[in-house]
FIDO-776587 format. One record per residue (C-alpha): residue in one letter; residue number from 1; x, y, z. Coordinates in steps of 0.02 Angstrom, whole numbers, plus 50000, padded with zeros to 5 digits. Example, Ala and Ser with C-alpha at 12.3 -4.5 7.8 and 13.67 -1.06 7.14 Angstrom:
residues 2
residu_num_east_north_up
a_1_50615_49775_50390
s_2_50684_49947_50357
***
This chain:
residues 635
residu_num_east_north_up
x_1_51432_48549_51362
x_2_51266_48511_51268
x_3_51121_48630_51338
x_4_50929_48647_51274
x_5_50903_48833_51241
x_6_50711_48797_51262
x_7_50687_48628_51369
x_8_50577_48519_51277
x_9_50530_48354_51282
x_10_50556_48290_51103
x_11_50716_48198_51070
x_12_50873_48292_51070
x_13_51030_48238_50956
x_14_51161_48240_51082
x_15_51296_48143_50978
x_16_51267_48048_50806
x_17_51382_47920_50699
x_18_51275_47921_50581
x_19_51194_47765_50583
x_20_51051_47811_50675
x_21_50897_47742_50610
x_22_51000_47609_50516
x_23_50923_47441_50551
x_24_50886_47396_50743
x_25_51016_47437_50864
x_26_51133_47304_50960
x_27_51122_47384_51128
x_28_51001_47477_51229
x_29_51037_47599_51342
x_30_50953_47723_51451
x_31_51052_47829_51568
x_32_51019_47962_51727
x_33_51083_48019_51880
x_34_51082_48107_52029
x_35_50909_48116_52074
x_36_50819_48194_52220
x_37_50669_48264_52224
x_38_50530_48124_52174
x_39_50403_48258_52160
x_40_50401_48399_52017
x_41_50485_48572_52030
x_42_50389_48730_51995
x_43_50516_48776_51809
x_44_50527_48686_51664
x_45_50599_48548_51633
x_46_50487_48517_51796
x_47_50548_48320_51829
x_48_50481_48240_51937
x_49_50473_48032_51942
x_50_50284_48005_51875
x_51_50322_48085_51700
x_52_50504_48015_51687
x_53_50428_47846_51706
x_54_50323_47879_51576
x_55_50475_47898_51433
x_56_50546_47751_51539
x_57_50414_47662_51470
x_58_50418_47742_51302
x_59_50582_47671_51285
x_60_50566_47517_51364
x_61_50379_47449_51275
x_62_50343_47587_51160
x_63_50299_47516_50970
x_64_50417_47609_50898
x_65_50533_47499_50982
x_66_50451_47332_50949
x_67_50563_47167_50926
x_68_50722_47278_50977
x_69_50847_47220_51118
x_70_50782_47241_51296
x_71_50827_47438_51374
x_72_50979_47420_51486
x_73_50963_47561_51616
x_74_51116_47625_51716
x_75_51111_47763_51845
x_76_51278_47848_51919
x_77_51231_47879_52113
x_78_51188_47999_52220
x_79_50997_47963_52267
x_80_50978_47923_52462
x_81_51008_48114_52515
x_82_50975_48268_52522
x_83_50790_48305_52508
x_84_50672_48325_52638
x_85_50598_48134_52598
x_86_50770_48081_52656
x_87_50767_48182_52816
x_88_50655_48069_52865
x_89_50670_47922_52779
x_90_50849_47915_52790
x_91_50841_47874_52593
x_92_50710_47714_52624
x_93_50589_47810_52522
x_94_50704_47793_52346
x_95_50736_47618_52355
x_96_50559_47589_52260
x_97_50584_47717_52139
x_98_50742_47655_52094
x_99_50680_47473_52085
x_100_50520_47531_51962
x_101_50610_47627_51850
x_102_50712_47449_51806
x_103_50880_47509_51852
x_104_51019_47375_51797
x_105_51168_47445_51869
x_106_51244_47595_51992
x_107_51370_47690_52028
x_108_51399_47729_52220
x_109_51365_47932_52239
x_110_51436_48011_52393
x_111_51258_48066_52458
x_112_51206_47888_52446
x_113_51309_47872_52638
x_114_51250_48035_52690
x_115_51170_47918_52838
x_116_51314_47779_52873
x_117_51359_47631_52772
x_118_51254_47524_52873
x_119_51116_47615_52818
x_120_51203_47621_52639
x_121_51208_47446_52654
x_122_51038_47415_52703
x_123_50961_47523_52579
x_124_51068_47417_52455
x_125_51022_47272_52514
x_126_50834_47307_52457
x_127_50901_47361_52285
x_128_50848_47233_52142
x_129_51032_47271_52046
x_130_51202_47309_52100
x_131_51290_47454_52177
x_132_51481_47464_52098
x_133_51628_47572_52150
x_134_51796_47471_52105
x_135_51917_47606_52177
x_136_51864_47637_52361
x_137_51905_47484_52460
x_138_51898_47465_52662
x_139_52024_47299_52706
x_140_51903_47270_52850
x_141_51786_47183_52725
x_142_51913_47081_52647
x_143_52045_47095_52512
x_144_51985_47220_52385
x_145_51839_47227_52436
x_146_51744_47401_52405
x_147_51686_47529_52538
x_148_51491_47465_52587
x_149_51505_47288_52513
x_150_51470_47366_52318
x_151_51553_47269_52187
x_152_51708_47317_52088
x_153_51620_47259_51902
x_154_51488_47161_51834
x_155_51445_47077_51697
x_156_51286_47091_51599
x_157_51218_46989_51448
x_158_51106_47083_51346
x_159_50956_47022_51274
x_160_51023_46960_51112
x_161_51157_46915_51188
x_162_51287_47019_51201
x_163_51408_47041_51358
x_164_51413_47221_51431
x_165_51549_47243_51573
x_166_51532_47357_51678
x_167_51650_47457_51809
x_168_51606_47594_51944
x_169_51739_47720_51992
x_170_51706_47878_52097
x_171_51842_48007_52140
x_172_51947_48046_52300
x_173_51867_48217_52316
x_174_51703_48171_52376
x_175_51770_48038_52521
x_176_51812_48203_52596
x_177_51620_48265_52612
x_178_51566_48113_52695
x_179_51537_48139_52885
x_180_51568_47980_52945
x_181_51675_47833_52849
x_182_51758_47664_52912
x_183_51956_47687_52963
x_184_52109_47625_52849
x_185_51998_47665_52678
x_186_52102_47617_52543
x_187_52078_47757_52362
x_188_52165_47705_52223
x_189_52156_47833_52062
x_190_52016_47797_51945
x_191_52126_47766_51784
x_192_52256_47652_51883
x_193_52098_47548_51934
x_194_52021_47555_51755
x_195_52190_47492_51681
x_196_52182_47359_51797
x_197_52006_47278_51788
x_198_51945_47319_51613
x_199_52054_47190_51536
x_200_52005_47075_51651
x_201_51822_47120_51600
x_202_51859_47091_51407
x_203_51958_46940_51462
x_204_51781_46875_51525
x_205_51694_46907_51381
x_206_51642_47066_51392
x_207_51620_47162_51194
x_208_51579_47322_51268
x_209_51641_47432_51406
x_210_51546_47546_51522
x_211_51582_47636_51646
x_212_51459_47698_51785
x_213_51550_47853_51884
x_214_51513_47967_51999
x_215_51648_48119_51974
x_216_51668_48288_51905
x_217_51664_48302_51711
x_218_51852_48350_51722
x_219_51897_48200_51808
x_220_51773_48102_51706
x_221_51896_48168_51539
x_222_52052_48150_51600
x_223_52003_47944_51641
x_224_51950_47963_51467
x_225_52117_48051_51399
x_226_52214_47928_51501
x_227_52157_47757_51469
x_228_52147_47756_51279
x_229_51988_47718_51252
x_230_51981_47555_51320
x_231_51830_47606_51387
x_232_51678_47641_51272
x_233_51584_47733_51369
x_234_51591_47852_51543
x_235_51387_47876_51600
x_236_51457_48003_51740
x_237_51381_48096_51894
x_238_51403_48209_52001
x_239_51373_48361_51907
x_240_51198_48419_51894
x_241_51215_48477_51735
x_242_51204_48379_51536
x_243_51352_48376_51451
x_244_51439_48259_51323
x_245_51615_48253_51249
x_246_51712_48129_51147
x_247_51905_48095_51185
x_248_52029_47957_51117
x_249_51876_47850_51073
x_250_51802_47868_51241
x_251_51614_47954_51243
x_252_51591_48036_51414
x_253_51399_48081_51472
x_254_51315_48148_51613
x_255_51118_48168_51603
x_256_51060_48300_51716
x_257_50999_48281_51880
x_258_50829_48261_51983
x_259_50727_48168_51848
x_260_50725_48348_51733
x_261_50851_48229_51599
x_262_50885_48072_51531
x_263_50995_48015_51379
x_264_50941_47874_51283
x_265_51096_47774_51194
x_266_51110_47661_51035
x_267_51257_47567_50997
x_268_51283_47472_50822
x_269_51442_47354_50793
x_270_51549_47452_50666
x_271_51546_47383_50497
x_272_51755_47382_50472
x_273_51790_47325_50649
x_274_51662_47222_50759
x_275_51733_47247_50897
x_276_51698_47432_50913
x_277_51581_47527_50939
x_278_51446_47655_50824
x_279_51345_47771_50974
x_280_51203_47875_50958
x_281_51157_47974_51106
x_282_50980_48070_51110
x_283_50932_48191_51280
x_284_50773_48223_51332
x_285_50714_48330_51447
x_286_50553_48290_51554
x_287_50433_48438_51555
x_288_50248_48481_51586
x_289_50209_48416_51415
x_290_50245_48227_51479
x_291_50096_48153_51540
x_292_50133_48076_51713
x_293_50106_47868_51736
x_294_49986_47871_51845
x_295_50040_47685_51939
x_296_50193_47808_51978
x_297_50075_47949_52030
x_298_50003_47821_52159
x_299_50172_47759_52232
x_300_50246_47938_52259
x_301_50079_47965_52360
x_302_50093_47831_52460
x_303_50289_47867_52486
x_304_50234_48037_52532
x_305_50090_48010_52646
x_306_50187_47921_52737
x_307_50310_48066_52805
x_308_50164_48167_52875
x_309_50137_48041_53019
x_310_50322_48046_53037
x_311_50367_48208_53036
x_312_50246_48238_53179
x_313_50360_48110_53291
x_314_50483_48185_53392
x_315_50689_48204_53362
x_316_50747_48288_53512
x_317_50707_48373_53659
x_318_50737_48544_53730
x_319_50727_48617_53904
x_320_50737_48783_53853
x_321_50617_48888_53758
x_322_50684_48926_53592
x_323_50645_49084_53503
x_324_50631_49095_53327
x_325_50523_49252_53314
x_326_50595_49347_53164
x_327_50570_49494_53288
x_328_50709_49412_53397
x_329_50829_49306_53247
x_330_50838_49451_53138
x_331_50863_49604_53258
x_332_50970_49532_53390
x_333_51065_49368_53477
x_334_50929_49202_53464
x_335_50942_49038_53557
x_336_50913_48943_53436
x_337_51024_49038_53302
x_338_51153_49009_53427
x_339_51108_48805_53444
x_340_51100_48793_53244
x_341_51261_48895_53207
x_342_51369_48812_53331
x_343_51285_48622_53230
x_344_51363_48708_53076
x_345_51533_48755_53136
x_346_51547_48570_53244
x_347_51500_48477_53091
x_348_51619_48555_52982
x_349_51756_48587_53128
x_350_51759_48767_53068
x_351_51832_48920_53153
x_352_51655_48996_53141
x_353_51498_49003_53072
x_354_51387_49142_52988
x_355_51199_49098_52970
x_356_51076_49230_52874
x_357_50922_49260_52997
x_358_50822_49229_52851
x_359_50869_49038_52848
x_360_50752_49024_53019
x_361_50562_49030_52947
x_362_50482_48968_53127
x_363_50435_49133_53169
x_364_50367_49076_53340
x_365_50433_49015_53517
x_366_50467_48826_53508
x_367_50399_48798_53695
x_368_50500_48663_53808
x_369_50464_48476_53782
x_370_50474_48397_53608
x_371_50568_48448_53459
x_372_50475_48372_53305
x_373_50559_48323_53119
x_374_50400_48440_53060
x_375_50476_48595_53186
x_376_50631_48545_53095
x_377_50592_48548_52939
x_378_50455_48677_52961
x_379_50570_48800_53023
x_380_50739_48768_52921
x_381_50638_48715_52730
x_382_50782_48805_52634
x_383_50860_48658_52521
x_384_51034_48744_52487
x_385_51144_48640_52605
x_386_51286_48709_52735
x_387_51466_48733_52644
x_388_51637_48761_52703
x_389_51744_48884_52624
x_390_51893_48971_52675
x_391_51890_49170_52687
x_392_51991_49306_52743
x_393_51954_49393_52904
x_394_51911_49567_52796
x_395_51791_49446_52704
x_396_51707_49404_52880
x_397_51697_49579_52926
x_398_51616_49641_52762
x_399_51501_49487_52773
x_400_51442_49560_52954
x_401_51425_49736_52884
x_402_51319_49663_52758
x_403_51210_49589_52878
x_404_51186_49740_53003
x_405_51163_49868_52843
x_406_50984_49884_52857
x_407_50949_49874_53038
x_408_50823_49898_53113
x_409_50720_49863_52969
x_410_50683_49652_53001
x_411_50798_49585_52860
x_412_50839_49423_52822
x_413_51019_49462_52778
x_414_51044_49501_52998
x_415_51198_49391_53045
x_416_51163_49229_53163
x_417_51337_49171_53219
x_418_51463_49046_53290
x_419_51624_49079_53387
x_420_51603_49252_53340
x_421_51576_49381_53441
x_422_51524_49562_53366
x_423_51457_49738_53395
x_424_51375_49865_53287
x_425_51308_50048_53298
x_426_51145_50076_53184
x_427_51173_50261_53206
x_428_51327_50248_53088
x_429_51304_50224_52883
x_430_51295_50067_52805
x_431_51461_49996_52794
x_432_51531_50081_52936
x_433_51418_50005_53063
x_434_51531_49838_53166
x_435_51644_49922_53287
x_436_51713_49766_53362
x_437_51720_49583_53286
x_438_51815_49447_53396
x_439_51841_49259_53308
x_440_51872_49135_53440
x_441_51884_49285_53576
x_442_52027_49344_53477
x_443_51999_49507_53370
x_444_51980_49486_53208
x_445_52126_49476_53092
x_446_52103_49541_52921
x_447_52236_49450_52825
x_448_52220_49294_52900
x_449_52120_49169_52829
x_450_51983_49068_52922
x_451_51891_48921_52896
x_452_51686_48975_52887
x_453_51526_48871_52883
x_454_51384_48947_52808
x_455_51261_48932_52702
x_456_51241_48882_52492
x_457_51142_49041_52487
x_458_51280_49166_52553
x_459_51426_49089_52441
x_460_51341_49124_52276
x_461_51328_49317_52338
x_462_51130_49298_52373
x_463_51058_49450_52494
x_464_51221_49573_52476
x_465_51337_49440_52557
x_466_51472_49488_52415
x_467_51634_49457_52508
x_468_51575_49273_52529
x_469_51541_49252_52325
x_470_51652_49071_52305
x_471_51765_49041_52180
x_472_51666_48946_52052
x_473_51550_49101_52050
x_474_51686_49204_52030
x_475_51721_49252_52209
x_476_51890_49239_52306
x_477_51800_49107_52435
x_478_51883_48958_52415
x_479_51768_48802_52437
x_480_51823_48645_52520
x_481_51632_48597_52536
x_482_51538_48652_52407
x_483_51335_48663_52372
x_484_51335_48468_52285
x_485_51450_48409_52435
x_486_51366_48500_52574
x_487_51205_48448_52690
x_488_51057_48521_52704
x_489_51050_48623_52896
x_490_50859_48526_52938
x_491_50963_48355_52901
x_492_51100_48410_52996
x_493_51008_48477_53152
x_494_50924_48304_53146
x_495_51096_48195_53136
x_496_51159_48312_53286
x_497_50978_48276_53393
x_498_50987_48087_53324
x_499_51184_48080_53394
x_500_51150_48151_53544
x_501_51033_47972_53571
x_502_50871_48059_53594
x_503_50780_47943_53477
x_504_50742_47786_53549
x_505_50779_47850_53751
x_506_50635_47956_53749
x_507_50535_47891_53603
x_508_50386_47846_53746
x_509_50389_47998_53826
x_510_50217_48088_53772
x_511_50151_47916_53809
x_512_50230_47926_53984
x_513_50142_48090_53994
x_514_49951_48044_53948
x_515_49983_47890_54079
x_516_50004_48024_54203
x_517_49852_48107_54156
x_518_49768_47955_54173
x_519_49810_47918_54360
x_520_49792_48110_54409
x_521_49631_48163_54524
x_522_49546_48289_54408
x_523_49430_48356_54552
x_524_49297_48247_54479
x_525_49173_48140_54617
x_526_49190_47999_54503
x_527_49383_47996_54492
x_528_49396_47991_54708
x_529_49319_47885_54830
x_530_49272_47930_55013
x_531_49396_47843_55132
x_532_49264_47834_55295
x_533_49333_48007_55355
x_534_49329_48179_55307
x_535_49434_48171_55152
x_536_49444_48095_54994
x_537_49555_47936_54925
x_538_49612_47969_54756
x_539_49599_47829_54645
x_540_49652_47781_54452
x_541_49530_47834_54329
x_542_49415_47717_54245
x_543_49464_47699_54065
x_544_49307_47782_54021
x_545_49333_47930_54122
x_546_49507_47959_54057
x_547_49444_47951_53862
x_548_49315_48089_53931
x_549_49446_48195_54026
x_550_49564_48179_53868
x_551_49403_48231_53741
x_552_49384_48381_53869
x_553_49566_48421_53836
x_554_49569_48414_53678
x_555_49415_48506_53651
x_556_49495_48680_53744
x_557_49645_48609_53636
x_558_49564_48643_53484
x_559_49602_48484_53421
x_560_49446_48396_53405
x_561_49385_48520_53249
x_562_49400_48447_53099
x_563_49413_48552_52932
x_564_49260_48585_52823
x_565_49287_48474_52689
x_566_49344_48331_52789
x_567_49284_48176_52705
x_568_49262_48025_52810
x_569_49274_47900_52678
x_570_49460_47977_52638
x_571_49588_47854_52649
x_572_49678_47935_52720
x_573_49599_47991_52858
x_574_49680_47860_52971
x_575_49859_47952_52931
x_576_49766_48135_52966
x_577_49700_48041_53162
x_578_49864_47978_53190
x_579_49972_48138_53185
x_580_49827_48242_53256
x_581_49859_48110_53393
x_582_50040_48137_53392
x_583_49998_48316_53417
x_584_49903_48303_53563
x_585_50024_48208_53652
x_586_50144_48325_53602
x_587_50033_48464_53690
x_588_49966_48371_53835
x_589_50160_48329_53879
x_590_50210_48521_53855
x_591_50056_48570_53981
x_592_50120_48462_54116
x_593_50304_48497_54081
x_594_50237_48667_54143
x_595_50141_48624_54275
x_596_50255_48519_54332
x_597_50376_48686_54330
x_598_50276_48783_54409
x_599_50260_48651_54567
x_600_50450_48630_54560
x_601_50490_48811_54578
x_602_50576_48809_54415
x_603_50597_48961_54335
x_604_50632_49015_54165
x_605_50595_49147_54019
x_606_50628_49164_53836
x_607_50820_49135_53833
x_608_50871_49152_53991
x_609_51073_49165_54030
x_610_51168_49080_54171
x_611_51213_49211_54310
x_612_51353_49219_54418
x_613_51378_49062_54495
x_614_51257_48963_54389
x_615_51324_48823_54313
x_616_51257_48711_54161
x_617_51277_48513_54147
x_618_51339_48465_53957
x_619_51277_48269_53996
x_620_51098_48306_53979
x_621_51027_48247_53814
x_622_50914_48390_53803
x_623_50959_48536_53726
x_624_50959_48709_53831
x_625_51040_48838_53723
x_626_51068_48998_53790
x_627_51098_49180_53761
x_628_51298_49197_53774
x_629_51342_49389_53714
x_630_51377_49362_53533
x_631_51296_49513_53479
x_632_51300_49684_53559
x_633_51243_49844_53494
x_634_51288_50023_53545
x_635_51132_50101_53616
***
């Protein structure tokens, strides 16, 4: 594995033959993968799309590289999901970047059908190059025809003329991460499928041999140990790390991840033998000392803007107020750690779920009516997804004991849970604190071995949650869904609101709402008219009237104060309107949800459980979560 001690942005020798430097170069090649985040992280390298496009374009019209072939630039997937953009976008927002940095070929990633292959397929669809994975075919589409419509290989020419063929393969592993895949998929191993179709390639013409993946670096060198370097080169993914080895004549490469790396690649012919292959390979690491290209600056702006107005739309809908005080989520039972741990254990069909109260940020009651993407995403931000390991029942119980150790101090570390059911004494020492812990009503069993969802953060040990540490840290956990694999909880509370056909059913709702208002007698003389008699008609509001009654509203709203520096001229002060607008409706249908309540003779309070004879409906599509007795402690 090839690692920077200090990342810096200068070219890196990753591999030489030599020949570097000697005459220009036959082929061109730029290579990255797995990428993200289009903004910049806070450590160096800090990424981040506006300063890799600028040694994009070092590469591709820099002087230095005058009269040379044309920059042939390969990424190997993984780049609709996960990041908050994607949450939203449902990986729209990439399909630009990808386009402007000149991509040439991909490799299918897992994440890239985080949201379907339809949407896979649309996102595609918009792509100015193809999409290639040769081993994962669905016989629905046709006779060898790849999962999503991608292409098994593809043939380039370069710009002096030389044929480049090209394969994607991707490993069985990952198929096994992906929520939701066509029936009858047919995998067939990556170096059967090589063997197969890169003759076929050279048959075509092709004089050099790359392959696009998008698998673990050990399954990366054992295609290379196994097909005898009939390939030339493996630009992998997967991994998030850089690494490069050479085996049986086959150079295997992955770049980093999240624009922080690139590798840039020079092949020569060999002198002895033209029909292999001389390779240079230089890394480069994109930190603060890149200037950013500004045309990029622009477009991740305008990508970006663009969430605001619809993160303020709304994704669900609950009935019940849902408390997210850290007062309540990290001291005792919540709602809503309840709704979001049973999400976790349903996605993953777990025995149970353990959620650190910490992973809940809201710190507020989410009142009945809407449930927003920004509520979402607001109160979930964490970006280390959900994984699913398998533990013993001791590890369970030491994770709970963990959890309760500092009560009644507010920790983050206090245990949220999922088909668990426990009880703990503060008055006892750490460590000796749960005096009962039931898994799926059953008491726990210490030497068996269940199937837990939780999150990134607890596997690698993080907040004392030891007896989860996973096996790749150096734990006993074993991982069958690991942090890369995983989903990130705000995209999967979304998916679960999204599948539960909220979007779209009650997208007019707040509208609905400020119609009401519209048509409602406000006690005003102008909004009634006399009927003859001793009483008043009601009748609609004029237009007019309702803009005034909705200006009065939002002025005890609050919402008609703009902030001190607020520039007019700003473009994009349209945006700001709109989701201020968004918000208002948002309010204004809360406030007559209540009074609306409050007519009805409905009751309710914070979290409210069913009592004897009460019964709940499970066909609503709004969301009423409730406090069920998960957590008890002696008093």
């Amino acid at each position: 594995m090839v690692r920077a001690e200090v990342p810096s942005s200068a070219p890196q020798a990753t591999y030489s033959s030599g020949r570097a430097g000697e005459g220009q170069p036959d082929i061109r090649m730029l290579h990255y993968n797995d990428v993200y985040h289009v903004d910049q992280s806070s450590a160096e390298p800090v990424g981040g799309f506006p300063r890799f496009m600028s040694l994009i374009n070092e590469y591709r019209d820099g002087e230095q590289y005058a009269g040379q072939p044309e920059l042939l630039t390969y990424f190997s997937g993984d780049a609709f999901n996960p990041s908050l953009e994607s949450s939203v976008t449902k990986g729209k927002h990439m399909v630009p970047i990808l386009n402007t940095i000149g991509t040439d070929c991909a490799c299918v990633g897992n994440h890239d059908f985080d949201f379907g292959v339809k949407q896979f397929q649309y996102l595609t669809g918009k792509c100015e190059f193809p999409w290639l994975l040769a081993n994962v075919l669905d016989p629905a589409l046709g006779e060898d025809v790849p999962l999503g419509n991608a292409k098994r290989t593809h043939m380039m020419t370069t710009s002096t003329g030389i044929k480049v063929g090209l394969i994607g393969l991707g490993e069985r592993e990952w198929l096994e991460t992906i929520n939701v895949l066509p029936p009858n998929l047919i995998y067939k191993s990556a170096t059967a499928t090589a063997k197969e179709l890169v003759p076929k390639l050279r048959e075509a013409g092709a004089e050099i041999v790359v392959c696009v993946s998008h698998q673990r670096e050990p399954n990366d060198n054992k295609l290379a140990e196994q097909t005898g370097g009939i390939i030339d080169i493996i630009l992998g993914g997967h991994d998030h790390h850089y690494s490069h080895s050479f085996i049986n004549g086959t150079h295997v490469l992955r770049s980093g991840t999240d624009f922080k790396q690139l590798s840039y690649i020079e092949a020569r012919r060999k002198t002895d033998d033209a029909s292999k292959w001389d390779i240079d390979i230089w890394r480069r690491d994109i930190t603060s000392e890149v200037p950013e290209h500004e045309p990029s600056v622009e477009l991740v702006k305008k990508l970006t803007s663009k969430l605001q107005q619809s993160l303020s739309k709304p994704v669900g809908w609950t009935a019940m107020p849902l408390d997210a005080r850290f007062s309540t989520v990290r001291m005792k039972e919540s709602n809503i750690g309840n709704l979001v741990c049973d999400i976790m254990r349903n996605y993953h069909n777990a025995d149970c779920s353990i959620m650190a109260a910490g992973t809940i940020r809201g710190d507020q009651i989410y009142a009945p009516g809407a449930i927003r993407i920004k509520d979402i995403t607001t109160c979930f931000p964490f970006e280390d997804p959900v994984i699913l390991i398998r533990v013993t029942g001791q590890a369970i119980w030491g994770a709970i004991e963990n959890g309760v150790s500092l009560y009644p101090a507010q920790e983050g570390r206090f245990p949220q849970v999922s088909n668990i059911e426990y009880e703990f004494d503060p008055s006892q020492p750490p460590g000796q604190r749960v005096t009962k812990l039931k898994i799926g009503k059953q008491p726990c069993d210490l030497e068996r071995k269940y199937l837990l969802a939780t999150r990134g953060y607890m596997g690698r040990a993080k907040d004392g949650f030891t007896s989860l540490l996973v096996q790749s840290e150096g734990g006993d956990a074993e991982e069958l869904v690991d942090e890369e694999s995983g989903m990130l909880i705000s995209t999967m509370i979304r998916q679960y609101f999204m599948g539960r056909r909220t979007i779209g059913q009650w997208s007019h709702l707040s509208s609905h709402w400020v119609n009401v208002a519209e048509t409602t007698d406000t006690g005003s003389p102008t909004a009634t008219t006399h009927d003859g008699g001793d009483g008043f008609v009601p009748k609609p509001l004029a237009r007019a009237d309702s803009h005034r009654w909705e200006d009065f509203l939002k002025r005890r709203m609050g919402l008609d104060r703009k902030p001190l520096d607020d520039d007019d001229s700003s473009d994009e002060s349209a945006e700001e309107d709109a989701d201020a607008q968004l918000d208002f409706e948002t309010l204004l249908m809360r406030k007559f949800w209540s009074r609306w309540a409050l007519k009805a003779k409905v009751k309710g309070s914070v979290c409210d459980s069913l009592k004897e004879g009460e019964y709940s409906v499970d066909w609503t599509r709004v969301v009423a979560p409730e406090l069920e007795g998960r957590i008890k402690m002696v008093v």
